[in-house]
C-alpha beads as a LAMMPS data file, in Angstrom:
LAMMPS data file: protein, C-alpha beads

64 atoms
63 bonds

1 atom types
1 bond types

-500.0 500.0 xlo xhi
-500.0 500.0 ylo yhi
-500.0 500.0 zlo zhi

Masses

1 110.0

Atoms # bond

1 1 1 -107.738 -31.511 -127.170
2 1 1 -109.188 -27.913 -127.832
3 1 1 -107.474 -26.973 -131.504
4 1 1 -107.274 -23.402 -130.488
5 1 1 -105.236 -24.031 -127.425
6 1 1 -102.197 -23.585 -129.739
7 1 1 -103.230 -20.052 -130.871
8 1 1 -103.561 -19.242 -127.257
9 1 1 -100.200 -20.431 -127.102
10 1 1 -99.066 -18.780 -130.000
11 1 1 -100.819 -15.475 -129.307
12 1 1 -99.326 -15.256 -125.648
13 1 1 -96.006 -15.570 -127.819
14 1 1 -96.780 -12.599 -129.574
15 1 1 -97.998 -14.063 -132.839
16 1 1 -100.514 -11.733 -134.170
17 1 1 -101.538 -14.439 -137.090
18 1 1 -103.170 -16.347 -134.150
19 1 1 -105.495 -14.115 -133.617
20 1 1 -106.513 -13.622 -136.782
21 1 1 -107.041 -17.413 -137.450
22 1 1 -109.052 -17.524 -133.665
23 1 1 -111.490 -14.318 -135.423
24 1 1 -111.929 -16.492 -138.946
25 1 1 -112.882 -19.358 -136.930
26 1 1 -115.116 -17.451 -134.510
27 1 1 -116.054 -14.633 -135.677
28 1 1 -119.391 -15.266 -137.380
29 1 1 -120.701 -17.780 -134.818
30 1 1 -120.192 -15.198 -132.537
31 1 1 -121.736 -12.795 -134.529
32 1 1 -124.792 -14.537 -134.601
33 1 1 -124.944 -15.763 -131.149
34 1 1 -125.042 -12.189 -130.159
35 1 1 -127.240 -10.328 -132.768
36 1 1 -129.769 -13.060 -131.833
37 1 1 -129.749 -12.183 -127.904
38 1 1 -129.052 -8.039 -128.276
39 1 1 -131.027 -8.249 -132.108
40 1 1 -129.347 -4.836 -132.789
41 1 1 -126.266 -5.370 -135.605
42 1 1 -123.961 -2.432 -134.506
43 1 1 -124.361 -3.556 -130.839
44 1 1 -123.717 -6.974 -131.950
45 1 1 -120.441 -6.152 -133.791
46 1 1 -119.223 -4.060 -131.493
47 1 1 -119.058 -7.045 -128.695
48 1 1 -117.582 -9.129 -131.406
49 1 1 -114.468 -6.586 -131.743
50 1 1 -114.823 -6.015 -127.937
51 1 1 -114.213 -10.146 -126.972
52 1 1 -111.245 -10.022 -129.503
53 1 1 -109.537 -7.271 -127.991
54 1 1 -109.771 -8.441 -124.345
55 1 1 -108.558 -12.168 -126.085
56 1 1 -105.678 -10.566 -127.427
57 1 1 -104.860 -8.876 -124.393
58 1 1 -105.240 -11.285 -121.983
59 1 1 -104.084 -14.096 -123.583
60 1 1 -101.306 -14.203 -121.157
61 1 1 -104.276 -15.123 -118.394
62 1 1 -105.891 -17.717 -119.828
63 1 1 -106.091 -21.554 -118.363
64 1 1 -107.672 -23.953 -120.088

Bonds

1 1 1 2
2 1 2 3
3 1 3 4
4 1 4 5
5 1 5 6
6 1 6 7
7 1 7 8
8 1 8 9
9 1 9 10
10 1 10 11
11 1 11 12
12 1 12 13
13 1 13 14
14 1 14 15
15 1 15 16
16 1 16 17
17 1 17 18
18 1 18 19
19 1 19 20
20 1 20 21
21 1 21 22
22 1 22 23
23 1 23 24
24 1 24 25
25 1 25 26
26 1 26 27
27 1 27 28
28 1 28 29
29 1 29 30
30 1 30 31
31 1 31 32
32 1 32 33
33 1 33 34
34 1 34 35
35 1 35 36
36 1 36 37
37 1 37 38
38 1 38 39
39 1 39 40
40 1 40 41
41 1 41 42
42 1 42 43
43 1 43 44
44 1 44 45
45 1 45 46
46 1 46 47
47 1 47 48
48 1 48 49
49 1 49 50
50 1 50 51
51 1 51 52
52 1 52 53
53 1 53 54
54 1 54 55
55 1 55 56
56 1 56 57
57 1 57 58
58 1 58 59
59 1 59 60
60 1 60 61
61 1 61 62
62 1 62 63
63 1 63 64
């Protein structure tokens, strides 16, 4: 089983603290994955805040 299907759960149940646990775990991988394909940092951080916020709201959509 996926370990962060339960913050999906949690986060469509309004718990904030999932998302913040989904950005510790992701967060830098992402970070990465991106600055290596754009290779600009500011472009690269702003699609890591940009793929949070559409996670957190539309959590509600998701199926695994």
């Amino acid at each position: 089983m996926d370990p962060d299907l339960p913050l999906i759960a949690a986060l469509r149940d309004n718990d904030d603290s999932a998302l913040t646990e989904l950005m510790s775990r992701h967060r830098e991988a992402l970070y990465y994955f991106t600055y290596r394909y754009l290779r600009d940092e500011t472009a690269a951080r702003d699609v890591v805040q940009e793929t949070f916020v559409r996670v957190y709201f539309k959590a509600d959509r998701f199926q695994p």
